[in-house]
N, C-alpha and C positions, 0 to 999 in steps of 0.2 A: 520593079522587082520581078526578079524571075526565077519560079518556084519549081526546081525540078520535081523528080515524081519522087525519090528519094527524101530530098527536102519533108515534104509534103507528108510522107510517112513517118519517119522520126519524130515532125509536128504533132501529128495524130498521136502516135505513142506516146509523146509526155504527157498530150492532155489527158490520155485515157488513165497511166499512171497515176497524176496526178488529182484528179476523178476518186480513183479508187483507192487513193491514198486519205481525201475527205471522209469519205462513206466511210474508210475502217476506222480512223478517228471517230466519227461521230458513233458509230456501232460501237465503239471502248467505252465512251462516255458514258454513251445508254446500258450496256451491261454491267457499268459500275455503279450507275443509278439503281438498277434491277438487285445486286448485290445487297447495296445497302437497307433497299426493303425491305430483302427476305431476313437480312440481320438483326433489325427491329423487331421484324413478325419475330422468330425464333424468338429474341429476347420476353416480346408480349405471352408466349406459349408457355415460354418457362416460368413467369412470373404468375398465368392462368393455371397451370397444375400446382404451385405450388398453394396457390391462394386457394384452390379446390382441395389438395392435401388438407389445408387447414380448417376448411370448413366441413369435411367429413370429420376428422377427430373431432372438432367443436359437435358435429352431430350428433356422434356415439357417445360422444361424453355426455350430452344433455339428456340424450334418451334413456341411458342407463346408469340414471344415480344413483337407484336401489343396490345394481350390483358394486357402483363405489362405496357405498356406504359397507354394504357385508363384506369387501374385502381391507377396507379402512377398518373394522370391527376387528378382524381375521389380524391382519401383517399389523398395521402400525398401530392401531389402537386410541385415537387422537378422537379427542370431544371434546364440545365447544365449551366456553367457561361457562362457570353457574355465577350466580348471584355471591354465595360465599365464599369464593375464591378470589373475591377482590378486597383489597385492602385500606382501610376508612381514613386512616392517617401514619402519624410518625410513631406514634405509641402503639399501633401493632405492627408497625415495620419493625420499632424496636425488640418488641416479644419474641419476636421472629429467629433473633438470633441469639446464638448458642456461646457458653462461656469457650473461653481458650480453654485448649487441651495441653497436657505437660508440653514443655518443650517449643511450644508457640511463641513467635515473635513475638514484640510489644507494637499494638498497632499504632500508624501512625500518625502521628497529631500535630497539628500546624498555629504557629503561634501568631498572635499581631500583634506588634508593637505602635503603642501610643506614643504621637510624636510629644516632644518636649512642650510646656506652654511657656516657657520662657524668649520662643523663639530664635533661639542662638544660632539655630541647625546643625548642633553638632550631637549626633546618635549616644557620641563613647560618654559625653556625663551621664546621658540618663540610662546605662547600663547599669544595674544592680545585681551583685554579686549573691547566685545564689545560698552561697554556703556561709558567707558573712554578713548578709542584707547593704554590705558598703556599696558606694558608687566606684566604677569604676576609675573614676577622676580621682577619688581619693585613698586609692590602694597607693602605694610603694610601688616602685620599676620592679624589685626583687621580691616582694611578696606572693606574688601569682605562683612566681616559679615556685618559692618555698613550698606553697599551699597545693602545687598541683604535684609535685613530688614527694610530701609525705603522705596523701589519699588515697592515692590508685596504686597498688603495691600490681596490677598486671602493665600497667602503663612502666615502672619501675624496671619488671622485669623484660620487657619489648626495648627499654632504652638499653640496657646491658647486654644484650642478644643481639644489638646494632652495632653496639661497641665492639663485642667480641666478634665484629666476622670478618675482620681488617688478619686477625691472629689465625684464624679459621681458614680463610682462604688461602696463608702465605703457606700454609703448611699444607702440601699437596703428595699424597703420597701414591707414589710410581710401582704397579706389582712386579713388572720385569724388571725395574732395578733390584728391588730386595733379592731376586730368584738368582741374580749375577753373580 
C-alpha cells in the first residue's frame, strides 16, 4: 500500500472529525444528564418553599390563638356546643318541631304493604278499597270508574277541560285576517 501524503491527510481529518464527532455526543449526553438534575432540584425547591409556606402559617396560627379567637368573637361568632345543646332522643327531636303553617304541604308519608298469607302472590286481591273497605277483586270492571267520577268534582272538571281542547284548538283565530 502506498500512502500518499494527501491520502495520509484526508485519513487524519476523518479520524480527527470523527474524534470530535464522539466528544460532542458524549458532551450532549452529559449536558442532558446535567439538565435533568437541575429539573429535579428545581422541582425539590419548589416543593421546600411551599412546605415552608405551610409551616409558617401553621406557625402563626398556633402562636396566635388569642388573636383567632377575639376575631372568631368579632366576624363570625362561632362557639363550641354546650352540654344543653344536644339532644337525648326522638321525643325532643319531636318537640322540636313546629306545626304547619296555612297553606303548607301535607308531609309526606310512606306506606308498607303486608304481603298476602294466603300465598298466591298476587298484590290486586289483597287491595282494599279505601272508600268501601271491599277488595279489589271483588269490585265490578265499571264500578271504580262509576266511584271515581261521582267523588272528585275537580278530577270531573280536569276531564271536561281535556275534552274541550280538541274544540279549542281547532278554532284559531288570525288578527290580520279579521283587519282584511
Amino acid at each position: 500500500m502506498n500512502f500518499t501524503s494527501d491520502r495520509v491527510r484526508s485519513i487524519g481529518w476523518i479520524s480527527v472529525l470523527v474524534i470530535c464527532g464522539a466528544v460532542s455526543i458524549g458532551l450532549t449526553l452529559r449536558v442532558n444528564a446535567v439538565k435533568s438534575q437541575v429539573h429535579d432540584t428545581e422541582k425539590r425547591m419548589v416543593w421546600v418553599k411551599q412546605d415552608i409556606d405551610f409551616l409558617e402559617t401553621e406557625f402563626q396560627t398556633r402562636s396566635n390563638q388569642q388573636a383567632l379567637k377575639q376575631l372568631n368573637d368579632l366576624e363570625f361568632g362561632y362557639k363550641a356546643p354546650i352540654a344543653g345543646q344536644y339532644i337525648e332522643g326522638e321525643r325532643q327531636l319531636a318537640a322540636l318541631g313546629k306545626a304547619a303553617g296555612p297553606g303548607a304541604p301535607q308531609p309526606i308519608r310512606y306506606a308498607n304493604a303486608e304481603k298476602p298469607e294466603d300465598g298466591d302472590g298476587s298484590s290486586l286481591l289483597a287491595m282494599v278499597s279505601p272508600v268501601t273497605g271491599a277488595t279489589a277483586a271483588a269490585l265490578p270492571e265499571g264500578a271504580d270508574k262509576a266511584a271515581a267520577k261521582g267523588r272528585d268534582p275537580e278530577r270531573e272538571a280536569i276531564a271536561r277541560d281535556a275534552a274541550a281542547i280538541g274544540k279549542r284548538l281547532a278554532r284559531i283565530e288570525v288578527a290580520e285576517a279579521a283587519q282584511q
